[in-house]
N, C-alpha and C positions, 0 to 999 in steps of 0.2 A: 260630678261622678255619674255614669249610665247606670240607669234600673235596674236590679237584680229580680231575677223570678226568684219567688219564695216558694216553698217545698211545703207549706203551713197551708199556705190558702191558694198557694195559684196567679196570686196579682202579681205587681213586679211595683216596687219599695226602694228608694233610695237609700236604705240602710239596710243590717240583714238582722232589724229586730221587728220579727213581726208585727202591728200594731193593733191587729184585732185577737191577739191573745195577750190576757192580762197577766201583769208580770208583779211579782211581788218586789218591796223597795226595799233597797239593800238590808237596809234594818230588820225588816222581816225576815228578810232567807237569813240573815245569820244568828237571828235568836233564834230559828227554829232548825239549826242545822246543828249538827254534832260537831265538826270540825270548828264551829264559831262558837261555842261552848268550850270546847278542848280550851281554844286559844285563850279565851277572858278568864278562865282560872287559872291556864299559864300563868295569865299577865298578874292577876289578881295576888297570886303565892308568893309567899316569900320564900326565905332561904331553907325552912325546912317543911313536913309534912306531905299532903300531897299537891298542895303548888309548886313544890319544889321540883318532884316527880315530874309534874307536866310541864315544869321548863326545860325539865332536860330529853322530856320527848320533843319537844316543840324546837329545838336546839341543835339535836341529831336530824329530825325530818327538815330544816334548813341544811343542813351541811350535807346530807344523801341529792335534797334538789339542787343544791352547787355544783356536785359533782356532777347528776346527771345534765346538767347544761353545759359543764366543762367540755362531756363527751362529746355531745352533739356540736358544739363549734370545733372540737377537733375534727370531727370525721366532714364536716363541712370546708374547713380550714386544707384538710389535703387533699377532697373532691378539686376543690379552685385550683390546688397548686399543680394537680395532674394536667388540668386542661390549660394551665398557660404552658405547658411544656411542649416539645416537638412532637409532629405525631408520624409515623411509619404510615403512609397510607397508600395502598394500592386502587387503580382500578382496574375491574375488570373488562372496562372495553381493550384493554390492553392484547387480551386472547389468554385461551386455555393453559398457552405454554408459563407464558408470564407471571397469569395465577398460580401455575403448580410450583414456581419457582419461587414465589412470595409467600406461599404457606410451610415451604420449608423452614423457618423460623420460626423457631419454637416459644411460645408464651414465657417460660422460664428461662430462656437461654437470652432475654435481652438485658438491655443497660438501662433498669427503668431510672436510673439517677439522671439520666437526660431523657428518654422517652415518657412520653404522657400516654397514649395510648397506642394500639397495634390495629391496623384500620383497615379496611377493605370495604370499599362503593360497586355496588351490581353497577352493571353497563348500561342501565334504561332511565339510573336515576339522572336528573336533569341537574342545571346549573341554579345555584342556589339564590332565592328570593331575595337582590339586593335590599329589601325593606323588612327581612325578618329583624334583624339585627334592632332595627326601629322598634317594630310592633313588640320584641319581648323588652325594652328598655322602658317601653310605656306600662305593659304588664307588670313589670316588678314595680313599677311605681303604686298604681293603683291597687296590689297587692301589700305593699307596705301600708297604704291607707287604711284597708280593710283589715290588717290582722292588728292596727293599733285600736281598733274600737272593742271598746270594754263590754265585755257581758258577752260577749261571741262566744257559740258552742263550738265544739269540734264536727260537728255535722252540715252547720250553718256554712262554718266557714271550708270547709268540703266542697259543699253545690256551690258558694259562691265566686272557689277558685276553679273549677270547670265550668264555668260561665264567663268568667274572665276570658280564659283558654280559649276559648268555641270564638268569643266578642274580640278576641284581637289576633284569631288566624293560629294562635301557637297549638297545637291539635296532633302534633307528631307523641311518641312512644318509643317506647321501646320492653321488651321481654328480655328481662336478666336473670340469670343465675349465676351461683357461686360454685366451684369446684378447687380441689387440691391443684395442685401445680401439674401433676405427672397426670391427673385425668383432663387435665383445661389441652395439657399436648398434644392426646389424643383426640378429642372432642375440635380442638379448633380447625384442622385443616380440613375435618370431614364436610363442616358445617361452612367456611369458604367453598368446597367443591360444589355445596350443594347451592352457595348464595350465585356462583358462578353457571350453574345450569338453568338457574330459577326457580329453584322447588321448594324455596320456603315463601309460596304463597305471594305475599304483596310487601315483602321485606325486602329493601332497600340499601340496607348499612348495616356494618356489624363493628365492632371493637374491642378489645378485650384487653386489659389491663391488672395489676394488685389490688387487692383489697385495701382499703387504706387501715382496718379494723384488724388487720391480722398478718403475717407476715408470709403464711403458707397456704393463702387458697388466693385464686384470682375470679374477677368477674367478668363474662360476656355478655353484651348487648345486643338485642338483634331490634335494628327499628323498622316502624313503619310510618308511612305518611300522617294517619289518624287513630289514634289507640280508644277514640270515644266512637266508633264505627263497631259495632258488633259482629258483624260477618269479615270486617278486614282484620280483627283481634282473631278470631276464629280459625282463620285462616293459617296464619303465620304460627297460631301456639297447636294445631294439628302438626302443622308440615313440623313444626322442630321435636313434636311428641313423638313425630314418626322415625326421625332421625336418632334422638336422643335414649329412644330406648332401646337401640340395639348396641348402643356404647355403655352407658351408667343405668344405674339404679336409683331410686330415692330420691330423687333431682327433681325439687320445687323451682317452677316458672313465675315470674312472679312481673305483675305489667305495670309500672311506674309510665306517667306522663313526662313530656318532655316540661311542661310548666311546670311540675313538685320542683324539679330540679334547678329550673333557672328561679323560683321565686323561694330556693333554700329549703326544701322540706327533705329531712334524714332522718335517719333515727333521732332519738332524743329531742323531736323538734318543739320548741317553747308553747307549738299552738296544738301538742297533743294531736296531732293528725296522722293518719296509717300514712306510712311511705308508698303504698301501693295499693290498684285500684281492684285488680282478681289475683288470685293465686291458683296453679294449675299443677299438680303433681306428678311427674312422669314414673311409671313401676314398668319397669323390664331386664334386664337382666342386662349385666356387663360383658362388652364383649371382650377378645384378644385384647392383649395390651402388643399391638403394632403400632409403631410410627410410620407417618406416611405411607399410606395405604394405597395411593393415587400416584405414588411413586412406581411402588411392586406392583399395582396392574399395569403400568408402564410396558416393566421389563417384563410380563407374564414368558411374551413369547419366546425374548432371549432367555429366560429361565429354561423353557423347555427345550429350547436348541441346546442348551446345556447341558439337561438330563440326558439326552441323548448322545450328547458329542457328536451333533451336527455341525460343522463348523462350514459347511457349504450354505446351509440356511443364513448362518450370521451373516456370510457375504451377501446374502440377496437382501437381507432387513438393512443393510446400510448402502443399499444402491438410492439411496431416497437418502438427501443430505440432512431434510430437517428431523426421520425419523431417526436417523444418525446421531444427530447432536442430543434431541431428546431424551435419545435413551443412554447416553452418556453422562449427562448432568445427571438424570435421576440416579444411576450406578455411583457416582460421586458422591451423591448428596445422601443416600440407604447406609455406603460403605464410614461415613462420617456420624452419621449418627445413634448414639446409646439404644440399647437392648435391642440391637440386630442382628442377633446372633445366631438365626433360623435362616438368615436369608444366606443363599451359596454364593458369595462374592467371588470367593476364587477359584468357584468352577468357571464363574461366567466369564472372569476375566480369563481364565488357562481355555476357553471356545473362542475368547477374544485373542487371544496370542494364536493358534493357530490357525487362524483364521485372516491375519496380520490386520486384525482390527484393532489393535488396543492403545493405537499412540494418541487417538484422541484425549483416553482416559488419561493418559502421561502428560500429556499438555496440562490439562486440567491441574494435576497433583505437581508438576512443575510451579505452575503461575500461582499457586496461594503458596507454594513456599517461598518466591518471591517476593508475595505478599507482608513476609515478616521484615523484608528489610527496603523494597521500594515504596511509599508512602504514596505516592501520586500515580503513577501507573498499574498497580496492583496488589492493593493493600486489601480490596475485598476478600473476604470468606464467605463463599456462596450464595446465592438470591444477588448478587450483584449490590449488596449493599459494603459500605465500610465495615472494618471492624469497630467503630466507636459508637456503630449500636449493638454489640454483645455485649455482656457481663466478662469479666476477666477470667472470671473459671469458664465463661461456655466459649474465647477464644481460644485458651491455651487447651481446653479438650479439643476441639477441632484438632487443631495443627497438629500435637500428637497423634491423633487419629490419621490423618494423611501420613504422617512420616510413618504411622505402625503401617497403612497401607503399602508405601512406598516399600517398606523391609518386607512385606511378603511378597513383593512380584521381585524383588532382587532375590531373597531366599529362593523361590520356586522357579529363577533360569527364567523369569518372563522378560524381564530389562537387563541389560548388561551393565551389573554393579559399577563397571571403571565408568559411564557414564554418569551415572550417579555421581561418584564424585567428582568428576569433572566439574559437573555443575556445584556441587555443594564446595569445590574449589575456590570455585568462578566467586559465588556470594561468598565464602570468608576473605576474600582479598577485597572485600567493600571496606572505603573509610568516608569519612567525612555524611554521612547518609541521615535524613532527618526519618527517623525511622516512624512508623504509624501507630494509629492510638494502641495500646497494650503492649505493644513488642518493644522487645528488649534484647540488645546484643548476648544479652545470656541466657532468655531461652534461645534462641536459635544456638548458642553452642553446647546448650544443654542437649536440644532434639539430634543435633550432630554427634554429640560424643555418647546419647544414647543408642542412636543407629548405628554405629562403628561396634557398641560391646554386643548387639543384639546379631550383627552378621560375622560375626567373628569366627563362627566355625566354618561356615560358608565360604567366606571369603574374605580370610587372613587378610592376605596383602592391602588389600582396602581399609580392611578397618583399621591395621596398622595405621596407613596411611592417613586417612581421618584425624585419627587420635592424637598424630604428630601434630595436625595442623591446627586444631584445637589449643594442645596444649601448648602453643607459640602464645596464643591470645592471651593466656592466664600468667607469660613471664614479657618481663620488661629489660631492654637492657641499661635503661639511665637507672644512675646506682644515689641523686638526691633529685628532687624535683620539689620545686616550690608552687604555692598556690596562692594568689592576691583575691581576698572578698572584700567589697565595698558597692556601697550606695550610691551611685555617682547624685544622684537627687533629681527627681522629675522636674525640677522648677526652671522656668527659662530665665531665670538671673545668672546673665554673667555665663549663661551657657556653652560658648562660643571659648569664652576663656578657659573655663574649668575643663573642657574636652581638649585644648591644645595642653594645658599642663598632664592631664593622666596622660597621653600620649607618650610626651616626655620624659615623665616616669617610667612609661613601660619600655622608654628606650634605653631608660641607663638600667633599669631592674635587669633587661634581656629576656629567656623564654622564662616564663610563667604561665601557668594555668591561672584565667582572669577567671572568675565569677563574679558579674553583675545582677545589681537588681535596680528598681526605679529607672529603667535604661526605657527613653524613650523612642522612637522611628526616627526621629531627625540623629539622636545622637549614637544608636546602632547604626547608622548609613556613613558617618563621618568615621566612626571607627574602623569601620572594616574597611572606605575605601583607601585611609591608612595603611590597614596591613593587608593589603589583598594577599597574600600567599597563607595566610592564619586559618586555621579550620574555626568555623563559627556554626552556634548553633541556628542561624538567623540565615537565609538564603540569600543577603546581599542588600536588600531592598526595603529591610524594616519591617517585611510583613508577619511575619511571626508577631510582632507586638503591636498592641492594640492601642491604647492609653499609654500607659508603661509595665513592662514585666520586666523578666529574668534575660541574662544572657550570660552563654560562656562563650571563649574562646582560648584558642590554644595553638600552641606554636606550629607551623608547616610537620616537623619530624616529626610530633606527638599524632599519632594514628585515631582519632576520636569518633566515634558516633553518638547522636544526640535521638534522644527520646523523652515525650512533656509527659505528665501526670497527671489528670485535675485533682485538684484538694475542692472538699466541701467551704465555698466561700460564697460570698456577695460579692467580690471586691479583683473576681479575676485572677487570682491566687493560681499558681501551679507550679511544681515538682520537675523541673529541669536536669535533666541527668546525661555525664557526658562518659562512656564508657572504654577508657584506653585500656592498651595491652598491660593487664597485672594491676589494672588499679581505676576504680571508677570512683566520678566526681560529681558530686550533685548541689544545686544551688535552688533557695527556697527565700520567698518573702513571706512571711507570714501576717495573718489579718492584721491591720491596724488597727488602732485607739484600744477603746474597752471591750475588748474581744475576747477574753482568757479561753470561753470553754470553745468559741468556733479553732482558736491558737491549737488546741490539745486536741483537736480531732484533728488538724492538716498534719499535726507532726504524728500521729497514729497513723494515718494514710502515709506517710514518706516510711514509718519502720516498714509498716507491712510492701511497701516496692521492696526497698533497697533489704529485704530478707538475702536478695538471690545473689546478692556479691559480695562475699567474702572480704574483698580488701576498701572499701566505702569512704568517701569523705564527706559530710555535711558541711558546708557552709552557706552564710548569707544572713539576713536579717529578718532572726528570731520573732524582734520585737515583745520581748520577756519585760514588762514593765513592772511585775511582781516581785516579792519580795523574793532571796533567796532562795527560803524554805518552799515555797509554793512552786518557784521553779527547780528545785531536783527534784518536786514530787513528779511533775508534771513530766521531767524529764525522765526518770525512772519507770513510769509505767506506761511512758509511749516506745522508747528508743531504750530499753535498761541495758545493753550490751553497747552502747555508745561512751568514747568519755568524751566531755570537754577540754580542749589543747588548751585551754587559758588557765582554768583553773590549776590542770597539770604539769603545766612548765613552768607558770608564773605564781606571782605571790602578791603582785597590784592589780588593784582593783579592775581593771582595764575598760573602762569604761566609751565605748564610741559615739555616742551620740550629742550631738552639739547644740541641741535643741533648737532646730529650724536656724542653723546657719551660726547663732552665737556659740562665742568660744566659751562655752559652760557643759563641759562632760561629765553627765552625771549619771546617765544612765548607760548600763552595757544590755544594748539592744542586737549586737551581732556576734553570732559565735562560729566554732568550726570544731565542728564532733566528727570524731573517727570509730569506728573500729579496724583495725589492720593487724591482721597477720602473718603477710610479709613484707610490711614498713613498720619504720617506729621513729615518731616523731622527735625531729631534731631542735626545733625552734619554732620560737611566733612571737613576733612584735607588731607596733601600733604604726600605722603609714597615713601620711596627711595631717600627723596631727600641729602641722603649721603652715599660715599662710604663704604661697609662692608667689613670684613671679610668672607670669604666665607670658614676655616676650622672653623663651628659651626656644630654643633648636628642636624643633620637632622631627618627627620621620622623615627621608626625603622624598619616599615615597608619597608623602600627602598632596605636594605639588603637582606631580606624575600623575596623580589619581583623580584630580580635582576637587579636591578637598582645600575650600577656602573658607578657614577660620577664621573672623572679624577681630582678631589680636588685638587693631590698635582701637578699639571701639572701648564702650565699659567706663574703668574709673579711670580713665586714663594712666593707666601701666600701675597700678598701683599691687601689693601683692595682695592675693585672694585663694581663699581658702576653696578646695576639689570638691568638696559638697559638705553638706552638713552632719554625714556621717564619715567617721574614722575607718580606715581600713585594715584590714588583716592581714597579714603576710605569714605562709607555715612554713617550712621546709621539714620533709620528710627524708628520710633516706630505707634505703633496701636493710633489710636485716640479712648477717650472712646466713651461708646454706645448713650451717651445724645448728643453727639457733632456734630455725622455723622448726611449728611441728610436725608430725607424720603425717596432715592431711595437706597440709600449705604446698603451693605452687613450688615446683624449682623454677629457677633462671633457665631457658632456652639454652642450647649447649652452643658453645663458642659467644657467646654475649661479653660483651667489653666488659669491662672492669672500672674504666678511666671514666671518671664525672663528665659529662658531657657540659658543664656549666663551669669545672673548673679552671682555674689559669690555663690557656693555652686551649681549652676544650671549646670555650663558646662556640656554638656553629652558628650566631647569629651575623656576624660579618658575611658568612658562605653563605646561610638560606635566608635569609631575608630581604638580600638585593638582591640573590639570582633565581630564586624559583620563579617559577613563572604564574598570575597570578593566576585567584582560582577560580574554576569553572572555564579554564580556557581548553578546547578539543584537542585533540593531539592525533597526529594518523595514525598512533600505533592503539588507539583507542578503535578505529573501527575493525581493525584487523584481531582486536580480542569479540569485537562485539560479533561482526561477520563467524566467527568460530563456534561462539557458542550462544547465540540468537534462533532460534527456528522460528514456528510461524505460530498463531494462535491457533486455538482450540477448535473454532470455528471455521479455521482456513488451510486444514489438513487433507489435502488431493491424494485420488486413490493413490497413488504413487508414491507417496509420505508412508502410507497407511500398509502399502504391501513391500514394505520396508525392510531385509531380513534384520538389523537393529533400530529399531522404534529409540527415539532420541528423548529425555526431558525438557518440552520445550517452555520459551515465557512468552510473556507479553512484547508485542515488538514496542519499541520505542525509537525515541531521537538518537543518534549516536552522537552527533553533537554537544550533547548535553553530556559526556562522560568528559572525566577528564581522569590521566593515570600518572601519577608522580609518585615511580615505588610499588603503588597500592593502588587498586580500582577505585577512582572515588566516583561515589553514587548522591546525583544532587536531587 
């Protein structure tokens, strides 16, 4: 081990007990110590008097230091779990515009359930020391050496882990504080603009994330190269004192090293050490509570072209493309976000209408409502990032925010409402569409049927219109529909077989709504190219599944859209939800083996999705390996408005699971929970529960598609059982119209009567050999896309712009990639 300098005398010692100060032996310091006193009459007393007394101090001051250690390895425990997660990082050599665009993300409006930290690199800082990663691996080594020696003070071992630091190059810092959520929103974009001009001094990097100690304030970092430099500490805790107090109050700076942290030092830390090296108090006085500040000096000038109703001025600030776009994003991204209710939006935009500048801003507010239903093209909300780095409350405010947008410039004659729904047309004739993280086919027809009652006086005839087309989605006209859940089983035994028998099943079954889970990419690819005409929740190609997940699928006529959920897992777990006209269908694996409480938080996450629709079906593999009682608890206080179809129609045990393959069912590991209010469950029985023959008649589509089964492979034609879970089979049917209550959907007017699965009714003969398969183009596909396609945001020519009806335009795309049978399907 290298020499330590000693703080005592000066020399440098291989240990950090000084040797020319005489130390007394243990024996001494505890006969003459109080606390070593305390303890040997603890120890000495018995059950009563005052030995008793001092064991039960001696007893409680153990279980006080338990706890305080407990703490200190949690707030350590989810420091570690922050930084193995993604991190949101910008830089700023990227330019002024990019930065202003990446500080519109607000501290509180992320998804820190996948984000670790929120990041931004100044543009001077260089590429990172391929050998740090070494030198601090060696430091925590030699760091563990030094805090196992006994008799170390907390001062000792102070200098001798800033000697470590300085001896193996780890010498970076950083100045943190803590703040509430709503002052970290306003503080963080300021203190980016300023990381981005360079005025905090010799700081380099900033981050800001949760506290892991509390669940309503967050922490920012601002580092520097060297936090043991005295003028470059100086430096950077001026510039932020200078910045910091023209925003909060009372705001302690406080400089932690970058070694505390990599060699574990927190609060509560075992070796009694401060967390940090100065502390620095900022006093000044709070300013406005504005969000994005660097936005509104932006638009200062269109502000004033505003005030004035200059609208010949607006013309001249957008003769310059980039101060154009500029100042359009920033008006987007002001009009989107909370407490901006000082700023004049719809002056600026009513200078932008007469000025025939405003169809940028319409692009804009076109392509994030696009956003809710194309996944791959335009699923971002603002700053160019996905939606699956916001929190679910700071998406679904957005996008209301837009459509309340969208309803004042129709309200106020800036856009011509029949465009509007043109477009909001165009999206509700989407089917088959793997929708993006958050969205859900029913907000988008929530925000629809909210924007039809809000322009209603305005413009009747629209909202009418709207409303009708709306409330198509919420009736169905098949009057039973059945639903098949089962495990097909990830394991490659006999694979090959068990997929040509479910096939065949599903050919004599006819249309069913399938729910799978354990479905692997080899056996989702065989499936579908099977039934290529089937709406699937899986693009064709298995990529949706990783290992093994979830999958639905659903016959050509059955209009679906598919949206994932993540559940709190280890194990990959997620919340598959397929959403047809008048009835949504959702399919769930839930953790395996001895998982009960991660079990009870995934089905707590599927209530709180599946709140927003009304007619729901749960099925898949619970994996409830608990006893009954434990599961209705469990079941009650996650999903209590749900019932069990099994328990409710039947009265045997119903048990599916075969225990890894053998015919021994003992446990009922799969269920299928409903609530419906305009179905009512007709039946459910148990499917697979005996071995087949797997040389039967498959689809003949499978040969067509190339789908080659290894049939004659295996045990040689022997029969074998479709996996080692049992399946479910429901049939539900429509309740009629006098039955449902006053809030429930009616049936679409003119909707059949006749079972579409009864005798004479199968339409599987007709759609199954003649649709055509899917994702195939069709030319009547370019001539919707050609109609109502316009250009992006970025690529609106004066000509677009001096436009007397300014268009909602999207994102361009492939038109190839549409395909229309009936309905727009969107892949």
């Amino acid at each position: 081990m290298p020499p330590i300098t000693c703080r005592t005398c000066g020399d440098q010692h291989l240990t950090m007990n000084c040797p020319t100060v005489q130390r007394q032996a243990p024996s001494d310091r505890g006969a003459g110590s109080k606390g070593s006193q305390n303890s040997r009459s603890s120890a000495a007393g018995g059950k009563g008097g005052k030995g008793g007394k001092g064991g039960g101090k001696a007893a409680g001051k153990n279980l006080a230091l338990k706890s305080y250690y407990e703490s200190y390895y949690e707030i350590k425990s989810a420091a570690e779990a922050s930084d193995k997660k993604s991190l949101l990082t910008h830089d700023c050599a990227r330019g002024e515009e990019s930065t202003r665009a990446f500080l519109r993300i607000r501290p509180s409006a992320l998804n820190w359930k996948r984000i670790g930290w929120l990041c931004i690199r100044a543009r001077r800082s260089g590429e990172r020391d391929p050998q740090q990663e070494e030198r601090v691996v060696e430091l925590k080594e030699e760091w563990k050496k030094l805090s196992a020696v006994k008799g170390a003070t907390g001062p000792e071992l102070q200098t001798a882990l800033e000697q470590l630091s300085k001896r193996f190059c780890v010498q970076g810092g950083k100045w943190l504080f803590f703040l509430p959520a709503d002052d970290m929103d306003r503080v963080w974009p300021v203190l980016g603009m300023e990381l981005q001009k360079g005025e905090l001094g010799q700081a380099h990097f900033m981050k800001v994330g949760p506290d892991s100690s509390t669940d309503t304030k967050f922490v920012c970092c601002v580092y520097m190269e060297d936090c043991f430099d005295p003028e470059q500490v100086e430096r950077v805790r001026s510039s932020l004192q200078t910045v910091l107090s023209s925003l909060v109050n009372g705001l302690e700076l406080r400089l932690k090293p970058d070694s505390y942290t990599c060699c574990g030092v927190y609060r509560h830390n075992p070796w009694n050490l401060p967390v940090t090296l100065a502390l620095s108090k900022v006093q000044g006085s709070a300013g406005p509570r504005q969000l994005q500040q660097h936005d509104q000096y932006q638009l200062k000038a269109l502000v004033e072209a505003a005030e004035l109703d200059s609208w010949e001025a607006v013309q001249s600030m957008f003769e310059d493309p980039g101060a154009r776009e500029a100042m359009m994003d920033s008006l987007h991204a002001i009009a989107l976000q909370p407490n901006t209710s000082d700023f004049p939006v719809l002056k600026v935009c009513a200078v932008l209408h007469k000025a025939k500048r405003i169809s940028p801003l319409l692009a804009r507010i076109g392509k994030m409502i696009d956003g809710l239903v194309d996944s791959d093209k335009a699923s971002t909300v603002r700053c160019g990032y996905r939606s699956i780095v916001f929190s679910y409350s700071e998406f679904t405010r957005q996008h209301r925010a837009n459509f309340d947008l969208l309803r004042q410039l129709c309200k106020h004659h800036m856009i011509r409402s029949t465009r509007v729904a043109e477009r909001l047309d165009y999206l509700l004739d989407t089917y088959d569409a793997h929708l993006p993280h958050h969205s859900t086919w029913a907000f988008l027809l929530e925000n629809a049927k909210n924007f039809s009652v809000k322009i209603a006086d305005t413009h009747p005839e629209v909202s009418s219109r709207l409303r009708q087309r709306v409330q198509r989605w919420h009736a169905c006209s098949a009057v039973h529909i059945r639903i098949l859940s089962l495990n097909v089983w990830f394991a490659e035994e006999n694979r090959e077989q068990r997929t040509a028998i479910l096939l065949s099943a599903l050919q004599a079954l006819g249309p069913v709504i399938c729910c799978f889970q354990e479905v692997t990419p080899k056996v989702a690819v065989d499936i579908q190219r099977a039934l290529p005409t089937w709406n699937s929740s899986d693009p064709g190609d298995g990529s949706s599944i990783k290992k093994y997940g979830v999958m639905i699928l659903a016959p050509p006529f059955l209009f679906a859209n598919f949206s994932r959920h993540p559940l709190p897992t280890k194990m990959g777990r997620e919340l598959l939800v397929a959403e047809f006209m008048g009835l949504t269908v959702g399919t769930v694996h839930l953790e395996s083996m001895d998982n009960p409480a991660t079990r009870e938080k995934q089905l707590e996450v599927c209530g709180q999705v599946m709140r927003q629709w009304p007619n729901m079906i749960l099925a898949g593999d619970f994996n409830f390996i608990d006893s009954n009682a434990v599961t209705r608890k469990c079941v009650g206080r996650t999903i209590p408005d749900f019932q069990d179809l099994w328990t409710t129609l039947r009265e045997e045990p119903g048990n599916t699971w075969r225990s890894h393959g053998k015919n021994r069912c003992r446990q009922r590991l799969d269920r299928v929970m409903a609530r419906l209010t305009q179905w009512r469950p007709t039946g459910i029985e148990l499917m697979f529960d005996q071995p087949q023959h797997y040389l039967l008649d498959v689809l003949p589509s499978m040969c067509s598609n190339c789908v080659y089964l290894n049939v004659d492979g295996g045990n040689g034609g022997d029969p074998i059982y479709v996996s080692d879970h049992l399946g479910l089979l429901v049939t539900i049917e429509q309740k009629p119209t006098e039955s449902r209550g006053p809030s429930e959907p009616v049936s679409a007017a003119g909707a059949s009567s006749e079972d579409p699965w009864g005798p004479g009714g199968d339409p599987w003969s007709e759609v199954v050999r003649t649709a055509q398969p899917r994702r195939q183009p069709r030319q009547e596909d370019q001539n919707v896309w050609h109609r109502y396609t316009g250009l992006q945001a970025a690529e609106v020519p004066d000509s677009e712009a001096d436009s007397e009806e300014p268009q909602l335009s999207v994102a361009e795309d492939d038109p190839a990639q549409w395909s229309v049978v009936k309905k727009r399907r969107l892949n």
